[in-house]
VOBA-1610 file (N, C-alpha, C; in pm, whole numbers, padded with zeros to 5 digits, always signed):
BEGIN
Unk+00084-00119+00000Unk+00000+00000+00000Unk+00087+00124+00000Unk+00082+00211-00070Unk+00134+00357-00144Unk+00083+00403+00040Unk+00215+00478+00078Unk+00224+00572+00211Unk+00140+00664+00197Unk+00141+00745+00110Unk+00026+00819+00114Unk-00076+00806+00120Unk-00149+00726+00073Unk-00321+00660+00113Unk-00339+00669+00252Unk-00469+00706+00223Unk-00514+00704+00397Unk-00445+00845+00494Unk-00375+00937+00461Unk-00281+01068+00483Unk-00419+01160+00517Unk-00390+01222+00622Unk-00513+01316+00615Unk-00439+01436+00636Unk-00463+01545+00549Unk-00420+01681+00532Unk-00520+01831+00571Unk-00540+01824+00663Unk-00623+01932+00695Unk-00740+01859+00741Unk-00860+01848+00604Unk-00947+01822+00650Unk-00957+01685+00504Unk-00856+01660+00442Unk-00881+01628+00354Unk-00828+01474+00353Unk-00842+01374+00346Unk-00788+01235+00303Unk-00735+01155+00211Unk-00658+01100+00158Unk-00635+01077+00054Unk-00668+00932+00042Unk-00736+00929-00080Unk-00796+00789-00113Unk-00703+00780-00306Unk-00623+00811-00366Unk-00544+00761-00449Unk-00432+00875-00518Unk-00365+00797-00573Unk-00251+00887-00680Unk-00264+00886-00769Unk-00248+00965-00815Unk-00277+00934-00970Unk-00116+00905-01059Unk-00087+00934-01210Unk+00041+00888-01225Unk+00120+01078-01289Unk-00032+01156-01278Unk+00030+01288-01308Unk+00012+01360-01141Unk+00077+01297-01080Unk+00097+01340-00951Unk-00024+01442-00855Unk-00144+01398-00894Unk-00261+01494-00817Unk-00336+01389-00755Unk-00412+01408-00675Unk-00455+01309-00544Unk-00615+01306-00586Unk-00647+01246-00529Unk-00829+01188-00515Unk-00833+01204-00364Unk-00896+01307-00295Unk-00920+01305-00179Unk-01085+01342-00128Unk-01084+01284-00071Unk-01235+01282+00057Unk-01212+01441+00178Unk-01326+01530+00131Unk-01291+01593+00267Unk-01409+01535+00393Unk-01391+01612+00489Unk-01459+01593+00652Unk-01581+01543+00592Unk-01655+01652+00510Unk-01802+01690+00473Unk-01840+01600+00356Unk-01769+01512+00296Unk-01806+01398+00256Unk-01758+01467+00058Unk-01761+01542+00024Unk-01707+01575-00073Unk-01600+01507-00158Unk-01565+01487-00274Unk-01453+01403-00327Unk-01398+01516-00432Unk-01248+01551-00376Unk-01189+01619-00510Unk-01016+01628-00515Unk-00993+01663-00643Unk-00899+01617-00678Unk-00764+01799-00663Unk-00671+01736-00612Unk-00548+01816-00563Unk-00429+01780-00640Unk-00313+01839-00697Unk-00191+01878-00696Unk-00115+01830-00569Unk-00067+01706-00552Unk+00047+01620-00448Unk+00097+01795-00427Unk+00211+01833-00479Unk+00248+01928-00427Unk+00209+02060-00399Unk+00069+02096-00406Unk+00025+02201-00402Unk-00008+02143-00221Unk-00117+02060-00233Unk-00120+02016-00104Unk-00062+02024-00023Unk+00066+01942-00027Unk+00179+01916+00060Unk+00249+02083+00108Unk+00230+02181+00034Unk+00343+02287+00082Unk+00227+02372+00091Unk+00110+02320+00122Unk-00006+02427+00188Unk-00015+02524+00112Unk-00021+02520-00025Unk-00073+02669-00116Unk-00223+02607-00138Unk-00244+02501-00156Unk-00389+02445-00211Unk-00440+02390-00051Unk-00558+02438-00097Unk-00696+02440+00030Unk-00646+02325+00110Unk-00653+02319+00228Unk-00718+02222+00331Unk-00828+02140+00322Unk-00895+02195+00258Unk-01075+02164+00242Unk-01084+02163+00108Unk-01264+02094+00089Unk-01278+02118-00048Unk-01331+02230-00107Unk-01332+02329+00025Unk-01408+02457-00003Unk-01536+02493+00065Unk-01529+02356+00149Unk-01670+02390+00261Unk-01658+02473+00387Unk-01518+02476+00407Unk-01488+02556+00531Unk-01458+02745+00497Unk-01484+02776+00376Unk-01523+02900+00303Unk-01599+02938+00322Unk-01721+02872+00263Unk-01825+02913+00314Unk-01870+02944+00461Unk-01828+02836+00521Unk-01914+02843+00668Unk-01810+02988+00746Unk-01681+03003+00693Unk-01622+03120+00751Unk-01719+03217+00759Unk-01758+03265+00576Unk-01823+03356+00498Unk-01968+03368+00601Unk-02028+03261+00643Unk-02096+03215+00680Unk-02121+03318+00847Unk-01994+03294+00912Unk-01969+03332+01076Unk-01886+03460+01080Unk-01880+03537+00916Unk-01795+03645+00921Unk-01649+03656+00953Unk-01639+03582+00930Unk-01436+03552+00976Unk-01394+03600+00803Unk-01267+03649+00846Unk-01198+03662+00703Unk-01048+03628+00732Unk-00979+03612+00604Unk-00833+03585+00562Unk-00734+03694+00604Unk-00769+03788+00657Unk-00680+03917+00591Unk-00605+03927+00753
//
């Protein structure tokens, strides 16, 4: 079994590799989407699949 499987990154899981190096991941909220291995890994690409945006947007929190 590939080390990475099963890796949870934020909120996100990884369920495969692909062979152009971007992931198949599961977030918390049941969502399935696909990431950049290295975008992931050096934290430029989301944590999430984008559900934790909203609910910020949601409770008024911002980035800045």
């Amino acid at each position: 079994m590939n080390k990475v499987l099963q890796r949870k990154i934020g909120h996100l899981t990884i369920l495969a590799e692909y062979e152009d190096k971007s992931l198949m991941c599961k977030c918390d909220c049941g969502n399935i989407v696909t990431r950049r291995r290295t975008l992931l890994y050096n934290g430029t690409a989301s944590s999430s699949c984008g559900c934790l945006k909203g609910k910020a947007i949601a409770q008024g929190i911002s980035r800045k």
